[in-house]
Chimera marker file (.cmm) of the C-alpha trace (Angstrom):
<marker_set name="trace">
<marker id="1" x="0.000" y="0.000" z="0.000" r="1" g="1" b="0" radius="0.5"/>
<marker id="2" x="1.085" y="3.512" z="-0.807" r="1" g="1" b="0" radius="0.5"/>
<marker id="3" x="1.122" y="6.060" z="2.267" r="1" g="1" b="0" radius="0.5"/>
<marker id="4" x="-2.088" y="7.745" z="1.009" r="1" g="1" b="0" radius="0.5"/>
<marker id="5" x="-3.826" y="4.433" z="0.672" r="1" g="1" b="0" radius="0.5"/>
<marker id="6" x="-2.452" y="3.250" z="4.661" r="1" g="1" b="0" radius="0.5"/>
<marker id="7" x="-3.671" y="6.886" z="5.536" r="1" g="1" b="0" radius="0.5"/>
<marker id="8" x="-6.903" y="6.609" z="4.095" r="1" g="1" b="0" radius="0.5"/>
<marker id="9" x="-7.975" y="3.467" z="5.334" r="1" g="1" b="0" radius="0.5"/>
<marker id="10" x="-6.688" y="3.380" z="8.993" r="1" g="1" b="0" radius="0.5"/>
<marker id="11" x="-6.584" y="7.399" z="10.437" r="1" g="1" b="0" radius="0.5"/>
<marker id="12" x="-9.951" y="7.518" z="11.983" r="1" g="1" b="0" radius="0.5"/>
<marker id="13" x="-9.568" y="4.483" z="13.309" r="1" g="1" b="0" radius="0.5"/>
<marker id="14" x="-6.157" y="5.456" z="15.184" r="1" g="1" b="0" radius="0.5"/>
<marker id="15" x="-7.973" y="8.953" z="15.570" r="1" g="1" b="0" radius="0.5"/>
<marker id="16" x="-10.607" y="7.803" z="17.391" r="1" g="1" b="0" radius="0.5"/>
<marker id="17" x="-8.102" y="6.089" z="19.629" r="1" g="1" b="0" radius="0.5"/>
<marker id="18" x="-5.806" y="8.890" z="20.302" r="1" g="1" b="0" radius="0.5"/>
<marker id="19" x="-9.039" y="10.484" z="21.250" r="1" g="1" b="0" radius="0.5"/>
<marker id="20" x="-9.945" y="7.708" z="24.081" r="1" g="1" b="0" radius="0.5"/>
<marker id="21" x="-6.111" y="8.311" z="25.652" r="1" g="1" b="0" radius="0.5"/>
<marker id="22" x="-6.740" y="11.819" z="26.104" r="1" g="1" b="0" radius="0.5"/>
<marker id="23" x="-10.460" y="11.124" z="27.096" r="1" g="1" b="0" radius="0.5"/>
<marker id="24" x="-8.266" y="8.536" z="29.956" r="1" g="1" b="0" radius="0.5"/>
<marker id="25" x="-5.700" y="11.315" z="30.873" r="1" g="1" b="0" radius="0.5"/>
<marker id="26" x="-8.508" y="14.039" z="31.310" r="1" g="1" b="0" radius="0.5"/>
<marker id="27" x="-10.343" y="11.470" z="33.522" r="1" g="1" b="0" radius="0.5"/>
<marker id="28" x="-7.466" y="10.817" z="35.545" r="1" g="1" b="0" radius="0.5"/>
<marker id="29" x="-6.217" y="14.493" z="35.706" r="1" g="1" b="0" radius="0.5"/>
<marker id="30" x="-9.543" y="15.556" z="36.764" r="1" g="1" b="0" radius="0.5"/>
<marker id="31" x="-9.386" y="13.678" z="39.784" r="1" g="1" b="0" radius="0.5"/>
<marker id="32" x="-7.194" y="15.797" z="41.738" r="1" g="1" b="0" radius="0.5"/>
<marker id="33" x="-5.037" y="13.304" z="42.747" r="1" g="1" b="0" radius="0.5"/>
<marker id="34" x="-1.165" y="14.712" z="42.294" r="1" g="1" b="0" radius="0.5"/>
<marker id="35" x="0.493" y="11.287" z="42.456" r="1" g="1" b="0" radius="0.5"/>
<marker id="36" x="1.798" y="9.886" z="39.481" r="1" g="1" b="0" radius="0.5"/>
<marker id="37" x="0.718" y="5.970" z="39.016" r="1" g="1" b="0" radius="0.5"/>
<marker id="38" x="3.710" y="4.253" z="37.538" r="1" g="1" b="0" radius="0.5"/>
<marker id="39" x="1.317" y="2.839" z="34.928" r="1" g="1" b="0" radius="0.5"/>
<marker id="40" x="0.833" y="6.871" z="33.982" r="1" g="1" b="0" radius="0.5"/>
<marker id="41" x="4.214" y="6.941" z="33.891" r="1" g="1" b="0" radius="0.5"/>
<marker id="42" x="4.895" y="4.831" z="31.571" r="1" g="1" b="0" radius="0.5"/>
<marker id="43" x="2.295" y="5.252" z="29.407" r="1" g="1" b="0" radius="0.5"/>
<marker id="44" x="3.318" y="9.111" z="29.152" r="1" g="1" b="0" radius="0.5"/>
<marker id="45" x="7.159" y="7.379" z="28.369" r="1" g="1" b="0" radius="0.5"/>
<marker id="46" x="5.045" y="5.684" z="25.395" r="1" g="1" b="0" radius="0.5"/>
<marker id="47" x="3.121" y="8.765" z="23.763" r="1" g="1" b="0" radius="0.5"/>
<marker id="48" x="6.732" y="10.187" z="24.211" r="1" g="1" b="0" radius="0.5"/>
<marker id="49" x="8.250" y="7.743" z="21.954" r="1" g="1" b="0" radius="0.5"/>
<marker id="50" x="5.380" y="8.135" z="19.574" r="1" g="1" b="0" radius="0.5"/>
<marker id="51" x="6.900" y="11.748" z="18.692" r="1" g="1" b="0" radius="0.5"/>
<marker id="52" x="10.396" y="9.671" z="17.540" r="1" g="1" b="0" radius="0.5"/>
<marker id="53" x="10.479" y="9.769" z="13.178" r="1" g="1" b="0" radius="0.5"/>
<marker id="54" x="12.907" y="7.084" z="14.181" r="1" g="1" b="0" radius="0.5"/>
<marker id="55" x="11.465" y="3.503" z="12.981" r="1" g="1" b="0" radius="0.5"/>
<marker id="56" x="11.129" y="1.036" z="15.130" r="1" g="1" b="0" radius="0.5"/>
<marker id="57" x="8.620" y="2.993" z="17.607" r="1" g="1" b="0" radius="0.5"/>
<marker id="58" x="6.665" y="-0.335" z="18.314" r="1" g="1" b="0" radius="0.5"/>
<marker id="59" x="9.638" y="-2.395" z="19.668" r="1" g="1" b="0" radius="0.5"/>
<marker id="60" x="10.688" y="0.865" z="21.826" r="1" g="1" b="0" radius="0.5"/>
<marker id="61" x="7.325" y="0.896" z="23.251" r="1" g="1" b="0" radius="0.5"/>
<marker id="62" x="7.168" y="-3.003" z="23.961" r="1" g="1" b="0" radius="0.5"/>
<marker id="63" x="10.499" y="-2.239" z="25.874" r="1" g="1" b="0" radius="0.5"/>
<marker id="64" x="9.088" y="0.466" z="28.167" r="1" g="1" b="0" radius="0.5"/>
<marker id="65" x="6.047" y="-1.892" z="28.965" r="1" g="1" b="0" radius="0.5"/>
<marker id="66" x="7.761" y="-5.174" z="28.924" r="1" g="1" b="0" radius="0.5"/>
<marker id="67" x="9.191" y="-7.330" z="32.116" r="1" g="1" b="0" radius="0.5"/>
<marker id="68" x="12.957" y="-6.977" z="31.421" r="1" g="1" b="0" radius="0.5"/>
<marker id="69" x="14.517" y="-9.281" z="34.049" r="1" g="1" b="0" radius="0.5"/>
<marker id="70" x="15.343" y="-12.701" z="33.574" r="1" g="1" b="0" radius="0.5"/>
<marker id="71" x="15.132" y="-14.171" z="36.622" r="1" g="1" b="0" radius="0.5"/>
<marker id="72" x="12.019" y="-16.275" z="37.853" r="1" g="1" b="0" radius="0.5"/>
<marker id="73" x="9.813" y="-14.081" z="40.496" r="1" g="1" b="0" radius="0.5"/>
<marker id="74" x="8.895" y="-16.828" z="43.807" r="1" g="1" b="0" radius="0.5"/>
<marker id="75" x="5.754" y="-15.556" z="43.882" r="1" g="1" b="0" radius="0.5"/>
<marker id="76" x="3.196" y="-12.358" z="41.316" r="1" g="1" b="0" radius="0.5"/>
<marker id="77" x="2.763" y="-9.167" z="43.370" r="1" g="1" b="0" radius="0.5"/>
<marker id="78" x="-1.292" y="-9.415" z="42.032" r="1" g="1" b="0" radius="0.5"/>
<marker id="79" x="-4.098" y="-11.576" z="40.593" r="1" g="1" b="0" radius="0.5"/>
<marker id="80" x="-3.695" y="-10.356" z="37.077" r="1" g="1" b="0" radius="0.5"/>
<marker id="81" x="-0.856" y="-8.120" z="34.844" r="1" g="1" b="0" radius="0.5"/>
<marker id="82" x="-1.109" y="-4.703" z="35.022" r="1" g="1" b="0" radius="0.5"/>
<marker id="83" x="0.457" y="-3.960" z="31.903" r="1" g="1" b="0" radius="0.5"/>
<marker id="84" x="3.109" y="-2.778" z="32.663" r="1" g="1" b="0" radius="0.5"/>
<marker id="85" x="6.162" y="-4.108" z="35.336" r="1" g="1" b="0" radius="0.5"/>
<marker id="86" x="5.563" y="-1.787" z="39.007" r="1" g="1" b="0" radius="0.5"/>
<marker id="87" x="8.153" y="-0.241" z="40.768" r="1" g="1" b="0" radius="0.5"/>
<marker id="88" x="10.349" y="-2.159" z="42.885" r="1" g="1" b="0" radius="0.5"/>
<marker id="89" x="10.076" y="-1.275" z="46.697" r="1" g="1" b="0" radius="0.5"/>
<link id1="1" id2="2" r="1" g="1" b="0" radius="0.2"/>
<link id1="2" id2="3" r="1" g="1" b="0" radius="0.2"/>
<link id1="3" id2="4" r="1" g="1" b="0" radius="0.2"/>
<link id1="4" id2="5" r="1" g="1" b="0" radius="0.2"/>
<link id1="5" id2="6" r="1" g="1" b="0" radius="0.2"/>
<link id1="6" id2="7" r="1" g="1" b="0" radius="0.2"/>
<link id1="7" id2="8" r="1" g="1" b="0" radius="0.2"/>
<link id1="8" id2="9" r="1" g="1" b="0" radius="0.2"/>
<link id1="9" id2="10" r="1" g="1" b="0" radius="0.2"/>
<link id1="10" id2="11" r="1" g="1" b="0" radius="0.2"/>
<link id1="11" id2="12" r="1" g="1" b="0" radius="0.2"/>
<link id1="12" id2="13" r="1" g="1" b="0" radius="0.2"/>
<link id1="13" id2="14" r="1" g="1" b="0" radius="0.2"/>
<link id1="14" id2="15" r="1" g="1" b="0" radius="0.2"/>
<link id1="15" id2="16" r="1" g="1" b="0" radius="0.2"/>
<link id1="16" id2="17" r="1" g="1" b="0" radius="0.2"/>
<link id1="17" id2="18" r="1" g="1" b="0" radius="0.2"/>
<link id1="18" id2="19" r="1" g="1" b="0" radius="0.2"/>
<link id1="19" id2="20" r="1" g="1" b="0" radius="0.2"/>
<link id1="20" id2="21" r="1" g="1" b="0" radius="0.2"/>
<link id1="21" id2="22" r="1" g="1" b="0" radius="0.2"/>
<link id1="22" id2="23" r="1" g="1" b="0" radius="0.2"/>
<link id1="23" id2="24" r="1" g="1" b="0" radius="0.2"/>
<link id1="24" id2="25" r="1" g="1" b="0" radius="0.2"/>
<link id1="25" id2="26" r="1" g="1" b="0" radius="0.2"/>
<link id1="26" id2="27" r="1" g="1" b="0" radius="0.2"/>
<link id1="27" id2="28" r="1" g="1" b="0" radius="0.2"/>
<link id1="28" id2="29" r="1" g="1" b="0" radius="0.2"/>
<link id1="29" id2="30" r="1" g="1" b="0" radius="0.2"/>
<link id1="30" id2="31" r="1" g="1" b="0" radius="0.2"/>
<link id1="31" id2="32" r="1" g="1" b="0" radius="0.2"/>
<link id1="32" id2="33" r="1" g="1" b="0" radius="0.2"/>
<link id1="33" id2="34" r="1" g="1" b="0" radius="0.2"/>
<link id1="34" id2="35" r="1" g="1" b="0" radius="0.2"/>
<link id1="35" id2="36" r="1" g="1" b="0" radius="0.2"/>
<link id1="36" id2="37" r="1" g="1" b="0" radius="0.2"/>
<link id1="37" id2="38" r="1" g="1" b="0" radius="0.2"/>
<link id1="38" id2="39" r="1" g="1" b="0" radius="0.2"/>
<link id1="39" id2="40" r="1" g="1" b="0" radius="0.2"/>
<link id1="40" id2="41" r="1" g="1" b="0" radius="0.2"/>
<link id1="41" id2="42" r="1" g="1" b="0" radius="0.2"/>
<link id1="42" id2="43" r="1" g="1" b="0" radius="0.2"/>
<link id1="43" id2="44" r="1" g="1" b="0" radius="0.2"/>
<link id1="44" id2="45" r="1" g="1" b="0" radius="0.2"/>
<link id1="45" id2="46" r="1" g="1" b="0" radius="0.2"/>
<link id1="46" id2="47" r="1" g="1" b="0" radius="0.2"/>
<link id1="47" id2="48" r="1" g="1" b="0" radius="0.2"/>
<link id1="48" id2="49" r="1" g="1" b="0" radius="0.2"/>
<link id1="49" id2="50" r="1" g="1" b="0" radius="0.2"/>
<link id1="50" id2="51" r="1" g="1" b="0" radius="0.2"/>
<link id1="51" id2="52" r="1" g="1" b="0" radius="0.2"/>
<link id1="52" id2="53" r="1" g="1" b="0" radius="0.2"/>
<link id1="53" id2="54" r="1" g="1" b="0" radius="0.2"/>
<link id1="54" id2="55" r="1" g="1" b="0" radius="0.2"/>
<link id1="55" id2="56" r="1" g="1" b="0" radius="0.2"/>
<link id1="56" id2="57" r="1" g="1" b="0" radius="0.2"/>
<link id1="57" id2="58" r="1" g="1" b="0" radius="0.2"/>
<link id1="58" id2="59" r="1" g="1" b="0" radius="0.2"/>
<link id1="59" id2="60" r="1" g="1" b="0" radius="0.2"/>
<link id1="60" id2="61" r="1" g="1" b="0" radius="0.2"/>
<link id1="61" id2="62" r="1" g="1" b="0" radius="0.2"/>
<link id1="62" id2="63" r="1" g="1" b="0" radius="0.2"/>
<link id1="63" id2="64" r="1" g="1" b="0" radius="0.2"/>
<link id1="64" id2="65" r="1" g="1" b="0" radius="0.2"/>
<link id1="65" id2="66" r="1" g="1" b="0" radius="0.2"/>
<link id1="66" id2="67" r="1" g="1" b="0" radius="0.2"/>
<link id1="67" id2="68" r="1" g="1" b="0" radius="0.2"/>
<link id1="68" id2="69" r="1" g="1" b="0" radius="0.2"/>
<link id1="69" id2="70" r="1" g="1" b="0" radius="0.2"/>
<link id1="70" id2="71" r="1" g="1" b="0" radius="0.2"/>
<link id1="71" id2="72" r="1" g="1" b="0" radius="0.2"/>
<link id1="72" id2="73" r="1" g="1" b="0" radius="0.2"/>
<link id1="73" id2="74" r="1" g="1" b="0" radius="0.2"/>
<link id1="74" id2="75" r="1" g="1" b="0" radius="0.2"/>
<link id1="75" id2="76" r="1" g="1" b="0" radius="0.2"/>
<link id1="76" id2="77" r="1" g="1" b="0" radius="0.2"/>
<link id1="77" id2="78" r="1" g="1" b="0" radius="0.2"/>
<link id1="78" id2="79" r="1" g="1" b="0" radius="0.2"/>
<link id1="79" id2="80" r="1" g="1" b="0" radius="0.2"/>
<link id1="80" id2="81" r="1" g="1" b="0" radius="0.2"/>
<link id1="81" id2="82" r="1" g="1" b="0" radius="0.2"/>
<link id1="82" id2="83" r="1" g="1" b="0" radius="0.2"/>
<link id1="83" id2="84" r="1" g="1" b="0" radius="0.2"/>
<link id1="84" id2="85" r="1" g="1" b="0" radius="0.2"/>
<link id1="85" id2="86" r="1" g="1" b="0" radius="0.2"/>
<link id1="86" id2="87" r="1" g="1" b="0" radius="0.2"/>
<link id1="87" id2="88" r="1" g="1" b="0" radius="0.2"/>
<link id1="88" id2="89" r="1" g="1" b="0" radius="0.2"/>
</marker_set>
């Protein structure tokens, strides 16, 4: 596909997204907390990386959300992934 023909079939689709993650921020900013959840964090890291003309923005993202250590954990911190790896304490 030429890059008209990519960018006529899939921007409102990836519009429509971009407007649910601000939709998400303003929800979160809105609640007056001043705290910054890691998962914020690294989601803001992410939109970040989306600014790069560099190629190869997808792998860079996987990085920032991926579990980069290699050694077996005894025991999960929670029921379910939170999609993205917490802070140590």
């Amino acid at each position: 596909m030429t890059k008209k023909e990519i960018v006529d079939q899939y921007f409102l689709e990836h519009r429509a997204k971009l407007l649910d993650i601000a939709a998400f921020l303003d929800r979160i900013d809105r609640s007056g907390e001043t705290d910054a959840d890691f998962r914020i964090k690294a989601l803001m890291r992410c939109i970040k990386e989306l600014e790069s003309e560099k190629e190869g923005r997808t792998e860079r993202i996987l990085g920032i959300l991926s579990d980069q250590t290699t050694e077996p954990i005894d025991h999960a911190g929670m029921k379910g992934a939170c999609g993205v790896v917490p802070p140590t304490s």
